[in-house]
N, C-alpha and C positions, 0 to 999 in steps of 0.2 A: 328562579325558574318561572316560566311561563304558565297560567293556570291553561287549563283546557280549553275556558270559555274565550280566552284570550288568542289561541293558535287559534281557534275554529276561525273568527274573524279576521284574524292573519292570511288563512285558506281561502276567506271569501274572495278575494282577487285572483283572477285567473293570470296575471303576470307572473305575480309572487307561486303564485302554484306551478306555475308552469318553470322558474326558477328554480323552486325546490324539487320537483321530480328529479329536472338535470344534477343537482348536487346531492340527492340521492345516490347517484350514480357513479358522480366523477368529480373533483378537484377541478377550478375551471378558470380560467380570468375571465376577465371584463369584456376582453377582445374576442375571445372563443363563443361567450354567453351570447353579444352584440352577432357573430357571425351565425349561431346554430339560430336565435331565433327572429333574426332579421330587423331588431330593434334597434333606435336611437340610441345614443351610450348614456347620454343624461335621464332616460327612462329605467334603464338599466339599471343605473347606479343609483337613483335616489330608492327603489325597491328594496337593492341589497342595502343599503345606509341603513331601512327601515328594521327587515330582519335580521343585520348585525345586532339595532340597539335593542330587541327584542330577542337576543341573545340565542335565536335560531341558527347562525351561522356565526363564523369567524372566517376574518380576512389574512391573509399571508402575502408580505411583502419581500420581491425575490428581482431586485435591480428595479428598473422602470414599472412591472408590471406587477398586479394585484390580485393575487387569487384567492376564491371562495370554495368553502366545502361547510357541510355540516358539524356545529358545534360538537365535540366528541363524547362530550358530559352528559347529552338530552337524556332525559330519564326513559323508561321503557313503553310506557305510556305517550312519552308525546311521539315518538320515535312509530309508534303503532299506530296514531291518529293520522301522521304526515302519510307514511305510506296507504292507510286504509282511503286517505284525500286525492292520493295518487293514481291508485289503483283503480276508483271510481271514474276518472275521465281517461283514463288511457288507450280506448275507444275512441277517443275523439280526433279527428284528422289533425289539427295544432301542436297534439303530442307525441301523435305517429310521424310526422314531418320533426319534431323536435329532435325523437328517438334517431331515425334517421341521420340526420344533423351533425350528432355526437358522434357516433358511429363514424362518420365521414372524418368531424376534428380530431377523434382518437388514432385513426389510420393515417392521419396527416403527419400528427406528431411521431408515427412509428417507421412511418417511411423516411423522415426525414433523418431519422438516424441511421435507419438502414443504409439510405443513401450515401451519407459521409461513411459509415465504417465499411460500404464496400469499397466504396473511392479509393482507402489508405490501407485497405486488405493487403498483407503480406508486409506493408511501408508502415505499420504502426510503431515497430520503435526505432525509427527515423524520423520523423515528421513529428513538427512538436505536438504536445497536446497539453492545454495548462493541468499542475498538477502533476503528473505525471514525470517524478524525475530519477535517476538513478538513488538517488540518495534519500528518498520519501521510499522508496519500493526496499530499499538497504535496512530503510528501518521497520519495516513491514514483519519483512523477511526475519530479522532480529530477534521479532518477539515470536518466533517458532521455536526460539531455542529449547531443547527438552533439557530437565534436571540433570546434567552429567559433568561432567570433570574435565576440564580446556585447558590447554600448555596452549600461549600465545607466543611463538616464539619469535625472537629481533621484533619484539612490541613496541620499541618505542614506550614512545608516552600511553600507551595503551591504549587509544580512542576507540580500539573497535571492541576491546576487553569490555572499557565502560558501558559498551550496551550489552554486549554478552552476560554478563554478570547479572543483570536486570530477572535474568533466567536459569541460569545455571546452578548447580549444586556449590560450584568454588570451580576461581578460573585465576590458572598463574599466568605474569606476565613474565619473561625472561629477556633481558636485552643486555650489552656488554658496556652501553654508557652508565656510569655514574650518576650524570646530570640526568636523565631521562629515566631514569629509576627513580629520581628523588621526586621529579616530578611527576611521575604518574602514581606515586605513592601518597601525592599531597589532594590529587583530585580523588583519590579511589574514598579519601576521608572526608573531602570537599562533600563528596554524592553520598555519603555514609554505604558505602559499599563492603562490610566487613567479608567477603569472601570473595574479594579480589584481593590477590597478592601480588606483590611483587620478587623480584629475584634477581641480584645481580648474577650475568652467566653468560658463556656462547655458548653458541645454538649448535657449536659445533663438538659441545661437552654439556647437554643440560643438566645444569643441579635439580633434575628430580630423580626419584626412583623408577628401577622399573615394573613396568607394567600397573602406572596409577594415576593416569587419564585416559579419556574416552575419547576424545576430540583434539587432535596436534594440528595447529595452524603456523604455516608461514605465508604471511601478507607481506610482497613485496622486501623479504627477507633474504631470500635465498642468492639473489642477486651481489650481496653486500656479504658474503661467507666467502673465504680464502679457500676451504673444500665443499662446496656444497651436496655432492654425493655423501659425505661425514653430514653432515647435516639430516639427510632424509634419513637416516641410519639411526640418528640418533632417536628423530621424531617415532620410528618407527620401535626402538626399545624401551622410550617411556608410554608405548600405547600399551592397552589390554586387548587382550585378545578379541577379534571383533572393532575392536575400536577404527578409528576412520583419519587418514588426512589429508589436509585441502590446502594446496599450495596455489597462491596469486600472484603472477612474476610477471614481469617482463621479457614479450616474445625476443629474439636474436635480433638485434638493430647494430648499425653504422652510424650512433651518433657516438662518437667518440668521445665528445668533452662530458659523457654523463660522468667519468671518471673524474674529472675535474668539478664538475658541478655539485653533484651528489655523491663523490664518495663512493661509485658503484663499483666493483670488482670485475663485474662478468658483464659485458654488452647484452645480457638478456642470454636467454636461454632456445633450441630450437626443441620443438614438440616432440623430437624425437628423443630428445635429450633427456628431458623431465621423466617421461616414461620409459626411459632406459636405468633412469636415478633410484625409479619406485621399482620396479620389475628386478633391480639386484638387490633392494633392500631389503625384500620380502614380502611385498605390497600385490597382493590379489586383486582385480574389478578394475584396474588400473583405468581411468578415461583421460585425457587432454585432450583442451577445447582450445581455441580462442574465443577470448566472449567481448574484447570490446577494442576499438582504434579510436586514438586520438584524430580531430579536426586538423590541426594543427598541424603543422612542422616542428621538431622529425617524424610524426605521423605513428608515436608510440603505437603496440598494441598489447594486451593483455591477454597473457594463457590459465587456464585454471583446471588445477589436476587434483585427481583423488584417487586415492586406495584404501582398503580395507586392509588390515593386519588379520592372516587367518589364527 
């Protein structure tokens, strides 16, 4: 830590003062500092060099560029001398033109944002934006899960159990392969997930009881059921009263080899369909949506429906 006697003479230059006011204030680079107070970068930077190693500031490096703010640790004391240094000349036209200054590169910085997110207003999930991808937001979404009781059902391998479980009270998986049971049995131990289960079953008979999950999910299941109406019937007798389910399928498409490709039964489902599924099962709040279309050829799109069990 710096003694007193040691800022006071830190203060005696009116660069370094006029530096510290601004980082008083704001987080700043090199280029912001050079533009608010109309200095050489080499005068700039050998000042901050100086109050870095005199451990008044710290530097942050963020791609090309270097920014300064005050060291977070200064004790209470120096933190009271800087500002009482400050506050003595800010009267002075250098500082009111600095103040100024900042004022203008903090508006700069805010416009510029504004700018772009009005450009892509309403186009924001279309247009890329890094970071920002269905599957970073999927697992966002994930850890909202509250403490309750999940039937996953035609799970597969369970991928989407694996994060649910992360959350959940106990979350069963149910699917009618063999193979895909054994394997989602070996990751649920892989991840040491002891309340993930699995279950050999169709989904068109689930081996659970009733009324002893909160949450019945079919992801991309329902498609791949010989009765899928028997399906939501069923999800709907292992729910508890209150309970909710959220079905992910594929809208009514004309690609025929999906039945060849994947195994599918039903070319997708039409929105009328799904909530005619839920509305005879028993299913109150009933919504279907479409929530997403492939780029591609056949130009998939995806429906996602929910009901409450009263």
């Amino acid at each position: 830590m710096n003694a007193s006697w040691d800022t006071l003479k830190l203060l005696s230059d009116p660069t370094r003062l006029r530096l510290l006011a601004l980082l008083l204030r704001e987080e700043l680079s090199v280029a912001e500092l050079q533009e608010i107070l109309g200095m050489a970068q080499s005068r700039i930077s050998s000042q901050l060099a100086l109050l870095r190693q005199t451990e008044l500031v710290n530097d942050r490096r963020d791609g090309k560029k270097a920014f300064y703010s005050l060291r977070p640790a200064l004790d209470q004391r120096t933190i009271a001398l800087l500002h009482a240094a400050c506050d003595s000349v800010a009267h002075l036209p250098e500082l009111a033109e600095d103040g100024a200054n900042l004022d203008r590169i903090l508006k700069k910085r805010r416009d510029h944002q504004e700018q772009y997110f009005n450009l892509i207003a309403g186009k924001l999930g279309k247009n890329y934006c890094p970071g920002r991808s269905w599957e970073a937001i999927g697992h966002l979404a994930l850890r909202l899960t509250p403490h309750i009781v999940i039937a996953d059902l035609g799970a597969g391998e369970g991928l989407l159990s694996q994060l649910l479980a992360r959350r959940a009270s106990r979350v069963w998986c149910i699917d009618n392969s063999p193979r895909m049971v054994e394997v989602g049995i070996e990751l649920a131990v892989k991840n040491g997930l002891a309340n993930l289960s699995y279950k050999l079953g169709d989904i068109e008979s689930v081996p659970l009881p009733d009324k002893s999950v909160d949450l019945a999910i079919l992801s991309q299941a329902l498609h791949h059921a010989r009765h899928p109406e028997t399906a939501v019937k069923e999800a709907c007798r292992i729910l508890k009263p209150g309970g909710q389910i959220l079905i992910l399928d594929l809208k009514e498409h004309a690609f025929e080899k999906a039945r060849e490709l994947y195994a599918d039964v039903w070319l997708g489902f039409k929105e009328s369909t799904l909530h005619g599924f839920l509305k005879k099962s028993g299913f109150q709040q009933v919504e279907v949506n479409t929530v997403a279309r492939e780029e591609t050829e056949p130009f998939f799109e995806t429906l996602l429906a929910s009901g409450l069990k009263p």
